[in-house]
C-alpha positions as CSV (number, residue, x, y, z in Angstrom):
1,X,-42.2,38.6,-0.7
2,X,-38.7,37.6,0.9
3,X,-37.1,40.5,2.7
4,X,-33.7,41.3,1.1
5,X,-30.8,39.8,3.5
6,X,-28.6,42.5,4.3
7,X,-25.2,42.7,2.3
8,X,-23.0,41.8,5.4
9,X,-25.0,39.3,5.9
10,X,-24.7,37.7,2.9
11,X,-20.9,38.4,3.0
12,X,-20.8,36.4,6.4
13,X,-22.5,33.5,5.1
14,X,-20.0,32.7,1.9
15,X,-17.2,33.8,4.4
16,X,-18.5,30.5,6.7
17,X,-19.0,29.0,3.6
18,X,-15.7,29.2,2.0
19,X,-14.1,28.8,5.4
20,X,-15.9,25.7,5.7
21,X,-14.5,24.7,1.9
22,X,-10.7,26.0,3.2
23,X,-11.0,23.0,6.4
24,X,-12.7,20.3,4.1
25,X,-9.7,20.8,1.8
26,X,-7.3,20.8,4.5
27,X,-8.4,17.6,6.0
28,X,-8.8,15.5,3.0
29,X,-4.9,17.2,2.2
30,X,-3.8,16.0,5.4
31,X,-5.6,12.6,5.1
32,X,-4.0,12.0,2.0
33,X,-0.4,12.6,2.8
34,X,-0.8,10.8,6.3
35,X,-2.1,7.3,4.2
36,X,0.5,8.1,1.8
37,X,3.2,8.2,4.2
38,X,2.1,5.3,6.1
39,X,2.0,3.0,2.8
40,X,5.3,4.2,2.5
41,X,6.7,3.4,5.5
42,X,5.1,-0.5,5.2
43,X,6.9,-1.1,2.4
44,X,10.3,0.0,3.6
45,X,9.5,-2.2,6.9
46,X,9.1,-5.1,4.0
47,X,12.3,-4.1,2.5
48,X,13.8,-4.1,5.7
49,X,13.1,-7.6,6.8
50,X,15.8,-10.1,6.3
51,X,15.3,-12.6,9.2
52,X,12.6,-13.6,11.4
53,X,13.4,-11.4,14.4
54,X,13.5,-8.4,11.8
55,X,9.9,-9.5,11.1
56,X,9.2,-9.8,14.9
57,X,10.5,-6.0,15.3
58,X,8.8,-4.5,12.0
59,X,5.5,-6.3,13.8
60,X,6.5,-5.2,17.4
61,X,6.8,-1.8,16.0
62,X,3.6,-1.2,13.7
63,X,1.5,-2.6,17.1
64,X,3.1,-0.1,18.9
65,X,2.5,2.6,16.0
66,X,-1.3,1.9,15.0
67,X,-2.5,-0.8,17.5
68,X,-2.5,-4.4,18.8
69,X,-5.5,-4.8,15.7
70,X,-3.0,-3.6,12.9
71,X,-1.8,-7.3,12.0
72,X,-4.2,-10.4,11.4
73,X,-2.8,-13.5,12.1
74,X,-3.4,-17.1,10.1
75,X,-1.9,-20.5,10.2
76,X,-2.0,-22.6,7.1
77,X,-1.6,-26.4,6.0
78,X,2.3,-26.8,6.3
79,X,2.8,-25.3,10.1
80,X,2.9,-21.7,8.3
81,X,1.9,-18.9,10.5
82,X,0.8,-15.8,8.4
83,X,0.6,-11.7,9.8
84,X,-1.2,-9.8,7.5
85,X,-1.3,-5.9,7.2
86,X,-2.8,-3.4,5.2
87,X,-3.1,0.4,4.3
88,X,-6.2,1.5,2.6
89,X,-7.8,4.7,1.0
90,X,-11.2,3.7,1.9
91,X,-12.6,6.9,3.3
92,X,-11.8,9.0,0.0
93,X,-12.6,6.2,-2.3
94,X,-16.0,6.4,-0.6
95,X,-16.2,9.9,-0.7
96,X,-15.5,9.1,-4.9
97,X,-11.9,11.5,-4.5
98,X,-10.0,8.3,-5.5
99,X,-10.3,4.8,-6.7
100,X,-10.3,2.3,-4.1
101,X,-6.7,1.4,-3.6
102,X,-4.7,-0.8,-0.7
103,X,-1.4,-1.9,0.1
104,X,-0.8,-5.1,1.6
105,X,1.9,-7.3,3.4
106,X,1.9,-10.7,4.5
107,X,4.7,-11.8,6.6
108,X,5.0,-15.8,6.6
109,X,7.0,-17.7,9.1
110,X,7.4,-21.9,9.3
111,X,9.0,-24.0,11.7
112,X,10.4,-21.0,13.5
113,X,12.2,-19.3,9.9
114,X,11.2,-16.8,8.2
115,X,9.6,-18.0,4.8
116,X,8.3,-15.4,2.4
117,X,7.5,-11.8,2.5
118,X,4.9,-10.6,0.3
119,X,3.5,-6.8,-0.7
120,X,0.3,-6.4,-2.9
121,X,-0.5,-3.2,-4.5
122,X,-4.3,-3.3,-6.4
123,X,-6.7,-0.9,-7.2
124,X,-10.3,-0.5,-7.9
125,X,-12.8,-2.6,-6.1
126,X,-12.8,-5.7,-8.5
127,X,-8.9,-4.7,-9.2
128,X,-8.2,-2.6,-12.0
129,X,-4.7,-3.6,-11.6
130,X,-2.6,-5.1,-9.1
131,X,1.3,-6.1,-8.3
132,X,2.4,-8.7,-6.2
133,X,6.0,-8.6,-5.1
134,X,7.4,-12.0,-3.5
135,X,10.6,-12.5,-1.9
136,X,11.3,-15.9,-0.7
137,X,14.0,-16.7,1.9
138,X,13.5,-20.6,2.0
139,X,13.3,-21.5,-1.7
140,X,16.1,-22.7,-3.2
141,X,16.1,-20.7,-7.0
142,X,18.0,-18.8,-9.5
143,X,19.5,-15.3,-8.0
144,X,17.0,-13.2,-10.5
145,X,13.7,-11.9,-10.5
146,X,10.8,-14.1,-11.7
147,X,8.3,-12.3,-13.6
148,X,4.8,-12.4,-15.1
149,X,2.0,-10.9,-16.0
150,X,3.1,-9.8,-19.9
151,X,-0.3,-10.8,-21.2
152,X,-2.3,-8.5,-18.8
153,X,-0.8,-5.4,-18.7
154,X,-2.7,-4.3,-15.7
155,X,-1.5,-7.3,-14.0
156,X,2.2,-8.3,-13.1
157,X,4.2,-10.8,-10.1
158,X,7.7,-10.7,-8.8
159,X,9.3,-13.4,-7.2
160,X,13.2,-13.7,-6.4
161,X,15.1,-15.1,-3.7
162,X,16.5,-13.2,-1.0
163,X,20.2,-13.6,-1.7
164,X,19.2,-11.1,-4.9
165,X,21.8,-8.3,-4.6
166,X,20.2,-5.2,-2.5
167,X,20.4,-2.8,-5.4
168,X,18.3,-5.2,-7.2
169,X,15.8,-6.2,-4.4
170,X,15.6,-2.3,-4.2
171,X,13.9,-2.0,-7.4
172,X,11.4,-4.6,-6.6
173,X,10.2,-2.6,-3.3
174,X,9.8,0.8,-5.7
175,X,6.5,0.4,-5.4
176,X,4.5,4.0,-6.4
177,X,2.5,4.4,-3.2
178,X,0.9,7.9,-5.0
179,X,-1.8,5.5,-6.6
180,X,-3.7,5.7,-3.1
181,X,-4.3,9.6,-4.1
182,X,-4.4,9.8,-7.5
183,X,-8.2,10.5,-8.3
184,X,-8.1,7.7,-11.1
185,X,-5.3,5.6,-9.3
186,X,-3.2,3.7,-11.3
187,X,-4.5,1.7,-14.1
188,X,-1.4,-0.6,-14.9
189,X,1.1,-2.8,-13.2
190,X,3.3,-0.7,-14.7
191,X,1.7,2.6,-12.8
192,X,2.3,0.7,-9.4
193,X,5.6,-0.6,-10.0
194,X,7.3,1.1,-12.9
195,X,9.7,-0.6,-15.2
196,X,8.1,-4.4,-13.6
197,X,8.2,-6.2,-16.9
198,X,12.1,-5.3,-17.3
199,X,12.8,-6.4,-14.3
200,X,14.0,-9.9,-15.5
């Protein structure tokens, strides 16, 4: 027969145990609003590039702020030089707390000018749905948002120029940066960018 544990024993153990519960919860909390926050903070940097040494500082800065590794750099056909970035809830979508969900910005500079900056919001691991938002600075086109994606709702692009008005290129950054927590993250492009497919 197994001796009976003593009651304060018992009381000790689901003490560590809940204690142990209390600091699991704590982390993953603190985990999520630190990812949150950093999404959040790429996406104003995007909003707050408007020539090529505000992309050079935004880079300069995020190096400084989460390491020399933080941006990947490309060239492509053309002479264009690419810096990529990205936030990602890997660790909890592993851990099944939340679907798989990143945010990403791609910083493109030709002949010495800044030529697009793009952020992608997707989710799930073959995405569920996903936003791109373009904003070009060496295209000549209308001064409005260009958007698709009506026939996939779980799908949507933005592209407009960058002499759009800032109230309106505001909307276009408004990207909902809760879908890294969200334990089902967001299922449409409307979840990740609400009110896209009004935007025209």
């Amino acid at each position: 027969m197994f001796a009976r544990l003593p009651g304060h024993w018992v009381c000790r153990g689901l003490l560590a145990l809940v204690s142990v519960l209390v600091l699991l919860g704590l982390g993953i909390g603190a985990y999520l609003s630190h990812i949150r926050a950093e999404a959040t903070a790429l996406i104003s940097s995007a909003r707050e590039i408007r020539t090529k040494a505000d992309a050079e500082r935004e880079i300069s800065d995020w190096r400084k702020r989460s390491g020399k590794d933080f941006w990947e750099e490309s060239d492509s056909l053309g002479g264009e030089h690419n810096y990529y970035a990205q936030i990602a809830n890997v660790a909890i979508a592993r851990l099944r707390l939340a679907q798989p969900t990143a945010i990403m910005l791609n910083i493109s500079i030709r002949d010495g000018k800044l030529r697009a900056v793009t952020v992608i919001e997707s989710t799930g691991w073959y995405p569920i749905a996903s936003v791109w938002i373009k904003e070009w600075f060496d295209e000549v086109m209308p001064n409005r948002f260009f958007v698709s994606g009506h026939r996939r709702p779980a799908e949507a692009s933005v592209e407009f120029p960058a002499s759009l008005p800032d109230d309106q290129r505001t909307k276009a950054f408004k990207v909902n940066t809760n879908c890294l927590v969200l334990p089902f993250g967001c299922r449409t492009a409307d979840d990740i960018l609400p009110g896209v497919l009004q935007l025209k």
